[in-house]
N, C-alpha and C positions, 0 to 999 in steps of 0.2 A: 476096898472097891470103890469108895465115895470119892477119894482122892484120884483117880485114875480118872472118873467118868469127869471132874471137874476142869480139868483141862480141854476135854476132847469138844464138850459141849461151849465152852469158850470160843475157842476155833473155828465151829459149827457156828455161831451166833456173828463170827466176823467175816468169817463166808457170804454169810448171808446179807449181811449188812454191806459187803463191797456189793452183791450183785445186786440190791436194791438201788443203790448209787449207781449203776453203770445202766439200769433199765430206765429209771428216773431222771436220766440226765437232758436238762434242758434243750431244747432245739427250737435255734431263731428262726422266723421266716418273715420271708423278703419278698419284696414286690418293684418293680423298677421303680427310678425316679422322674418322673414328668417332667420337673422342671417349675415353672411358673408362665405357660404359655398366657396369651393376650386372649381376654373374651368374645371373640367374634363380634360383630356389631350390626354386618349388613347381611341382610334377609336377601337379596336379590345380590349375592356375589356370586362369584366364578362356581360353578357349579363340576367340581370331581369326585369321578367314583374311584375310591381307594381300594383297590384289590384287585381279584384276590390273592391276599400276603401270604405267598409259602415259605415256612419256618423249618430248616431243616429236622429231617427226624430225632438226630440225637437232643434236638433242644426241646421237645413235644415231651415234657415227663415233669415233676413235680422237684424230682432230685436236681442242686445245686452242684454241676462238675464244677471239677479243678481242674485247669491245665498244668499237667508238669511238664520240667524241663526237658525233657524226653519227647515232647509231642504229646506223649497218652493223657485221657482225663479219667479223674478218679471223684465219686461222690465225697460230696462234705462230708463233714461227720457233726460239724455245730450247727447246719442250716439248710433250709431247702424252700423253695419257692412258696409263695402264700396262694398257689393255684396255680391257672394255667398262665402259663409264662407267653404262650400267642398270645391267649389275649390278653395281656398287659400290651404286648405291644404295640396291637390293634389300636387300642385306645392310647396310647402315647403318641403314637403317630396322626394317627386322628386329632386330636388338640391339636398337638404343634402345629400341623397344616392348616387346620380352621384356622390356628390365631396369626399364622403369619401373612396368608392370603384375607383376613378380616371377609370370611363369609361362610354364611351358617352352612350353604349348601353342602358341604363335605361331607360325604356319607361312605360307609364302610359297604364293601362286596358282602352280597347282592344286593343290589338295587330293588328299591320298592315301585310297584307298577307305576308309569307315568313320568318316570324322571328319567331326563334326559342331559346327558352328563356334557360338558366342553371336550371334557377328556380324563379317560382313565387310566391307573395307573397300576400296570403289572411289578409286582416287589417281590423278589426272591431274597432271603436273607439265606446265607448257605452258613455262617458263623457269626458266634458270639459268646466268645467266654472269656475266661481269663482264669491268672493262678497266683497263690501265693505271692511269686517270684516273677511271675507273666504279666505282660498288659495285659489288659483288654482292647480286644481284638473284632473288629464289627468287618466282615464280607456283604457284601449287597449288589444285586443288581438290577435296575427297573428299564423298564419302557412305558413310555407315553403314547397313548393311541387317542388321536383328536376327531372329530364328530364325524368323519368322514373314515373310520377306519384304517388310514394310516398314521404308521408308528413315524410322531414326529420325534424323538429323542430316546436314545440307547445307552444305558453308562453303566458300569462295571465300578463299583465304590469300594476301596479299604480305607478303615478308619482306626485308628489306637490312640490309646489314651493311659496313661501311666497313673499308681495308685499307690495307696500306703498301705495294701497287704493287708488287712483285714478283710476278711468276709463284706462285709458292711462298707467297706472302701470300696472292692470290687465290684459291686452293684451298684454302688453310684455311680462307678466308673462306667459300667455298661450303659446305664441309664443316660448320660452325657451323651454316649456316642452314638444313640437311636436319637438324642435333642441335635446332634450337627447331620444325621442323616433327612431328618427331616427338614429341618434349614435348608442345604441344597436340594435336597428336592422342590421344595415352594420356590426357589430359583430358578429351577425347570419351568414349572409349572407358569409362573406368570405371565411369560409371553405366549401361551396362548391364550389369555382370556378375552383377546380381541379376536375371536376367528369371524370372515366373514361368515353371514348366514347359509346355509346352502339352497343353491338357486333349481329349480325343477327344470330338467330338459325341456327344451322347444316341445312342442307336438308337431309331427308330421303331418302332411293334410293325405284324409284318406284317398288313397287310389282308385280309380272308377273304375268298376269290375266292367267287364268287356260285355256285349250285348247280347244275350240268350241266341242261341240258332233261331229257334219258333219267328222272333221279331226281325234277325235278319231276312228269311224267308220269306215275309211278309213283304218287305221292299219291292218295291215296283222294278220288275227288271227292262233293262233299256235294252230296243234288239240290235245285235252289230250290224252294221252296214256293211252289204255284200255287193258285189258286181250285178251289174243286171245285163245278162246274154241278149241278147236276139238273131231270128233265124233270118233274117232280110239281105237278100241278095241287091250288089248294086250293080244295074246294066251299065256298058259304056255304049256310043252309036261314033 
């Protein structure tokens, strides 16, 4: 009976021992790459509000997809995002524009009471992933609205960027291609930071309301001039 149970329990301990390996297995997490933007320098620069950035839904999740060659995306299985993957990109976008336009005023949507922006900046990103075998693939689209509420500039962005297929290549690769999305943007952006001031309409000069009845009726009325008859006969001789 000893011999019997010495095998089964063998088996049982290597069972066991795969499924501790397969619970325990490591998982990298990632964060975009920024880059090495430039330190802002001027307190008194162009003054934009960035946002607010909508990030398509399927990219709102902690899971790292894959694109396969089919189209479909599929969760990693070595890696997932070290948080939230908006806001990584919030703040990558934000440096990069601070540092290429060199001015602190760059502020993320919403705006803190009192500031008052040259122009902000609507950014829909609708993709961003990439696979194994895939690039990385950056969709975007912004508008610019200058102090005066219209939209000076419309553009529809595709951006790719090819990788060496690692997990870890592919994240730098995305990370790249939010650093050239932000580049041309801050090329958008600079020719407006001369808008002129905006100038207050004239004032019209108020209209004189017209004169009570009561004080017209008080005017002295002039009498019209009528014929004046007489009954006077004239004789002839």
């Amino acid at each position: 009976m000893t011999a019997l149970r010495l095998p089964f329990i063998l088996l049982l301990a290597g069972v066991l021992g795969l499924a501790g390996c397969s619970v325990h297995q490591p998982v990298s997490l990632y964060q975009l790459d920024a880059g090495s933007p430039v330190q802002p320098a001027q307190n008194a620069g162009m003054a934009v509000l960035l946002g607010p950035v909508t990030v398509a839904d399927y990219l709102q999740r902690e899971t790292l997809l894959q694109r396969q060659p089919d189209g479909s995306l599929q969760a990693s299985t070595d890696g997932r995002w070290a948080g939230s993957l908006s806001s990584d990109i919030d703040q990558l976008l934000l440096r990069q524009v601070a540092g290429r336009l060199d001015s602190q005023r760059v502020v993320l949507a919403p705006a803190t009471l009192g500031f008052t922006p040259d122009v902000q900046v609507l950014l829909t990103i609708t993709r961003l992933d990439s696979g194994e075998k895939q690039p990385a693939i950056l969709d975007a689209q912004w508008r610019l609205i200058d102090r005066r509420g219209q939209v000076r500039d419309n553009r529809i962005i595709h951006l790719q960027e090819q990788h060496a297929g690692t997990t870890a290549a592919q994240v730098q690769a995305q990370g790249v291609l939010l650093q050239r999305l932000a580049e041309q943007l801050s090329v958008a952006l600079k020719p407006l930071a001369n808008q002129p001031p905006i100038a207050e309409a004239p004032r019209k000069p108020a209209a004189k309301a017209p004169a009570p009845a009561v004080e017209q009726e008080k005017q002295p009325k002039i009498p019209m001039a009528a014929p004046i008859r007489t009954d006077m006969e004239v004789f002839r001789f």
